[in-house]
N, C-alpha and C positions, 0 to 999 in steps of 0.2 A: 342852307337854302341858297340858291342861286341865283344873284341879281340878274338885273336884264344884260347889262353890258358883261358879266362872264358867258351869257346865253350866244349872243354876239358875237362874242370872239370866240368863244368854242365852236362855232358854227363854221366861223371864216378860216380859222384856222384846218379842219376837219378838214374843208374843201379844198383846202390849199396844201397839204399834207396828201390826202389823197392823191391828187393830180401831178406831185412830185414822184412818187411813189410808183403812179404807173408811169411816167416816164420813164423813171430809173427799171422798173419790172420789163419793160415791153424789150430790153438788150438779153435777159435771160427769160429764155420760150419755157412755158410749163410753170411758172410761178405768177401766184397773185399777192398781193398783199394791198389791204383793204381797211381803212381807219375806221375802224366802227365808233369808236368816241373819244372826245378830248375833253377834259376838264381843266378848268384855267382855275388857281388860287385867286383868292380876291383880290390881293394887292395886285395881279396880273403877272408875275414874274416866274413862276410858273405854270407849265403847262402838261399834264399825263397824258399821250396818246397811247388810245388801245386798239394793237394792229392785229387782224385777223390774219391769218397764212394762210394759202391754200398752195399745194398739198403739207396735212401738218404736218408730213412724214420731214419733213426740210423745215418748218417752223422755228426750233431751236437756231440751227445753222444762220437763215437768215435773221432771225433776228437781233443774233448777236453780229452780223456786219451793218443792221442798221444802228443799232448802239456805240459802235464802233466812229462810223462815220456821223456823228448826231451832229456835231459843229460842221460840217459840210450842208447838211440837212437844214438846221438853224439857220446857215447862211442863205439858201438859196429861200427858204419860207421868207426870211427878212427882206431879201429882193423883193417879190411878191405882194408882203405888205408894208409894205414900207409908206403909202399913202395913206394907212386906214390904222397901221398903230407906230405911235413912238420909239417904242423898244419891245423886240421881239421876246416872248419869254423865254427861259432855258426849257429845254426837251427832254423830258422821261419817254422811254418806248416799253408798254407791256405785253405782252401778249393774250391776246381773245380769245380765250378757250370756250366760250358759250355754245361757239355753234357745234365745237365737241360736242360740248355736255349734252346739248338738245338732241345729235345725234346717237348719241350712247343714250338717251332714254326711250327715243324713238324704237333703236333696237329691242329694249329690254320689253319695252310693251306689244311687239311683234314676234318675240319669244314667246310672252305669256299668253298670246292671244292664240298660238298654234295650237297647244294642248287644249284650249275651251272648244274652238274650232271639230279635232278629232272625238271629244265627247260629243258632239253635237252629229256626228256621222256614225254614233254606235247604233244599232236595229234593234239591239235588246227591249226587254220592256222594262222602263223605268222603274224604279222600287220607291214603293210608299217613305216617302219623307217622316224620320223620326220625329214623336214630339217632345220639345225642351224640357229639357226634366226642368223640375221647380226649384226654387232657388232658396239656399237651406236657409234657416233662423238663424239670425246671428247669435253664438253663443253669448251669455254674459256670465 
């Protein structure tokens, strides 16, 4: 569970990570990258942000140049708050693949919704609905 003061600073951090992030984004046209969530360990020291990519097809690529430069990234976060924390924590970067997933499901239920769809535009006349057969005795 998650005290107040990691709620806090996973908050301040999140905001403050973002806004570095589209600074450094807004020099190469066509990419987003977007902190969907940071979790701070209790002692404070570290910190896991998870960066969404858009487009994912470059997700990998960039990702590994923000890992790359993570101590650049730490430093200029530590600029930033340097008033609201003491010591900045170290920086894991993971990648977001949720809104993948939600889109791969999204698809998958707009597949299966075309075929109910096409039964539903057949003219035929419906067929009497069988009834369940009965359900045997258990042997003993």
């Amino acid at each position: 569970m998650e005290s107040t003061r990691q709620a806090k600073i996973s908050r301040l951090l999140q905001k403050e990570l973002s806004e570095i992030f589209r600074q450094q984004t807004a020099k190469t046209h066509g990419t987003i990258v977007s902190v969907s969530n940071v979790r701070v360990s209790p002692d404070l020291s570290i910190a896991k942000a998870y960066l969404s990519i858009f487009p994912s097809s470059k997700a990998q690529e960039v990702l590994e140049n923000i890992k790359r430069s993570a101590k650049t990234v730490r430093y200029e976060l530590a600029q930033k708050v340097r008033f609201q924390l003491r010591k900045c924590p170290e920086l894991s970067f993971f990648l977001d693949d949720s809104l993948d997933y939600i889109e791969h499901i999204d698809s998958l239920l707009k597949a299966d919704e075309k075929p109910s769809e096409d039964k539903g535009s057949d003219t035929s006349t419906p067929e009497a609905p069988e009834a369940p057969e009965a359900p045997e005795a258990p042997a003993e």
